[in-house]
N, C-alpha and C positions, 0 to 999 in steps of 0.2 A: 504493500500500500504506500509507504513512502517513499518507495522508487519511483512509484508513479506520480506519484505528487513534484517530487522535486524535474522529473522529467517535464509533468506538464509547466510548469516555473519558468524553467528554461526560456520557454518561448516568449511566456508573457513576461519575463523581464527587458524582454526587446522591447515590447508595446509600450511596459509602462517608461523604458528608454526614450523613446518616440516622442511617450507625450511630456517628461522632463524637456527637453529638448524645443519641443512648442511653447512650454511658459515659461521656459528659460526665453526664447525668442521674442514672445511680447515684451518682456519687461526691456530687453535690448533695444526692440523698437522702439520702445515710451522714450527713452534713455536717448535716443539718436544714432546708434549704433547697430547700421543699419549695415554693416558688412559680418558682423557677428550671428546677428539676428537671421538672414542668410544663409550662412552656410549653416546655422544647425539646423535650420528646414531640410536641408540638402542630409546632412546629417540623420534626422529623423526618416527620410525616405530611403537610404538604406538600412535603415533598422526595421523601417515599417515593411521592404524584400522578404527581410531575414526571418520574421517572425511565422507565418505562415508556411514556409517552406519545413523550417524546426520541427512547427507543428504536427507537419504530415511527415516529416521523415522521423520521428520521436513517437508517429502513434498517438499522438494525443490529442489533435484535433476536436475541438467541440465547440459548443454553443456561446460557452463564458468567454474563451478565447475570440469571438468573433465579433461578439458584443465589447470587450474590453477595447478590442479593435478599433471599432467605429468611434468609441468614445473618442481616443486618443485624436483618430482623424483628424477628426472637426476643428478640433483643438488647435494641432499642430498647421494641417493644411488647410483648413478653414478660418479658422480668427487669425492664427499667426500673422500669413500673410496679408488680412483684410488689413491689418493694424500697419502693415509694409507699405500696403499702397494708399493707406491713406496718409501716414503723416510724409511718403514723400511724394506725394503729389497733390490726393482730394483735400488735405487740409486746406489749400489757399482758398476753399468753396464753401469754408462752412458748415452746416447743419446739412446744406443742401451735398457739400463732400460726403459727412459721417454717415448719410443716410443711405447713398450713393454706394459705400464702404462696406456698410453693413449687410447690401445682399450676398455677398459673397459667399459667407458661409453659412447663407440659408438657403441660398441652393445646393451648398453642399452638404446639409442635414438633409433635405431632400432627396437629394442623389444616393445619400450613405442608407438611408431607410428605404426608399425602394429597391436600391442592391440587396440589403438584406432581407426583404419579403420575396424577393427571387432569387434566392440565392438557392442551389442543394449542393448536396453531398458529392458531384460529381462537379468536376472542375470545367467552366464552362469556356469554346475558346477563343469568346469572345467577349466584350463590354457594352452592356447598354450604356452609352455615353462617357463621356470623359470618366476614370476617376479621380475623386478629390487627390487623391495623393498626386498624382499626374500638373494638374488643373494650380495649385499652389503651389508644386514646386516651380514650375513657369513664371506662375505671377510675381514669387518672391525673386526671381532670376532676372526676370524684367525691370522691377525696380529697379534691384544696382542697378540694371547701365539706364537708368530711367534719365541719369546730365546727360550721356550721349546719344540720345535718338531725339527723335521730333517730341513735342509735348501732346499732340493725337494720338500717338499711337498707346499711350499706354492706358487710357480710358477706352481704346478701341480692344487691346488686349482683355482688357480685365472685365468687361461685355462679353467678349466671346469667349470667356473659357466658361465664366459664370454659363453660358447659355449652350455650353457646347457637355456641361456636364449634368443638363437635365433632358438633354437631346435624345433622341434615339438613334441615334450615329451608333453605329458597330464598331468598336475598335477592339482589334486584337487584343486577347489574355495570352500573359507566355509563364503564366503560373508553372507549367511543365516543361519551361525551355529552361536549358542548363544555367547555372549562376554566371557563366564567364562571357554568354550573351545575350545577359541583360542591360541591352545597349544602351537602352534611354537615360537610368541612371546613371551608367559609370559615366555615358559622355558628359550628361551635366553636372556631373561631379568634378571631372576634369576642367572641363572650360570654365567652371567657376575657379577652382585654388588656381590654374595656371593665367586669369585672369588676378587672382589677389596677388600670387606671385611677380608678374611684371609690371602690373600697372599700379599696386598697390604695396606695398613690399612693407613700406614702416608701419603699416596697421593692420600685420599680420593678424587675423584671427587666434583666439585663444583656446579654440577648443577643434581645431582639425584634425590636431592627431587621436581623438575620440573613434573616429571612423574609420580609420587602417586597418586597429589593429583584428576589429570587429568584421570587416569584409575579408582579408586576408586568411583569417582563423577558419570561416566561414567556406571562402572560395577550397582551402586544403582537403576541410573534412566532406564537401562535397568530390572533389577529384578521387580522394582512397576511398569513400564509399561507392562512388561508379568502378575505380579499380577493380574491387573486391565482386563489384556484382556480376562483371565481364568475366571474371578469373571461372565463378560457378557457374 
């Protein structure tokens, strides 16, 4: 029984990692530290990978875990970055920003509650609509380089992701594709630190090396458990 227990743990210490990582990010954003704020979104979306995968390869899969899930979501990909896009941009608007701001993550309570009244047991291989995890980590990506682009596009952004995650757009699930390509993450993982790396360098983030050692660990025990399964 308490194999099982600390097994099931395992994974939801990613989640509740995930959602550390979201209120750790608000309170960055209140703060103005908006490059920290950032990457632990980026941060929580490889934990938020890791956790489901755990799940199903540990067996332990279930109900609480999926619900703990969603909670975290909202959190992290949901307010985090509402709070991103609005104090660096919708603030200069107001009430008429905040409120602007605030649908964000009520469409992605939306999105996250209709996922889960369709969701089952079987891994589906596809997405009805964005998900939040997907959908926020964009918009917080967006932000930073929010000095370097036009000032339209990023209320144009942050409309269409909102609108693209209550959609019925099909996007591909790669819940059963290997960890080494799971591309959308590691790329904007990359292009984010190798963006703080040159363009950014004296205001290194304080919490990057959080996520190596976590994906690393991760990518190994995936490669010798495929070993192992090829060898039988």
């Amino acid at each position: 029984m308490w194999k099982e227990r600390i097994r099931s743990w395992v994974p939801n210490s990613f989640t509740f990692g995930n959602l550390f990582c979201g209120v750790v990010a608000i309170v960055y954003a209140a703060r103005g530290d908006f490059s920290n704020a950032t990457l632990l979104i980026i941060i929580a979306m490889m934990l938020d990978s890791l956790d489901g995968r755990l799940a199903r390869m540990l067996g332990v899969a279930g109900d609480f875990g999926k619900e703990l899930d969603s909670l975290a979501d909202i959190v992290t990909f949901g307010v985090a970055p509402a709070m991103l896009a609005y104090y660096t941009f919708f603030i200069d608007y107001g009430n008429y920003g905040l409120f602007f701001a605030a649908l964000f993550p009520l469409f992605g309570a939306y999105r996250l509650a209709r996922f889960n009244l369709s969701a089952t047991n079987v891994a589906a291989s596809y997405f009805s609509g964005v998900p939040i995890t997907a959908a926020g980590g964009l918009l917080a990506v967006i932000t930073t380089f929010g000095d370097r682009v036009s000032e339209l596009l990023t209320p144009i952004f942050f409309t269409g992701l909102a609108l693209l995650m209550v959609s019925r757009v099909r996007i591909p699930s790669f819940k059963d594709v290997p960890l080494p390509r799971h591309s959308f993450i590691i790329t904007i993982s990359l292009v984010y630190v190798t963006y703080m790396m040159f363009a950014r360098w004296k205001e290194w983030p304080t919490f990057w090396f959080i996520a190596v050692p976590f994906y690393v660990l991760f990518i190994a025990f995936s490669f010798v458990k495929k070993r192992k399964r090829m060898a039988n």
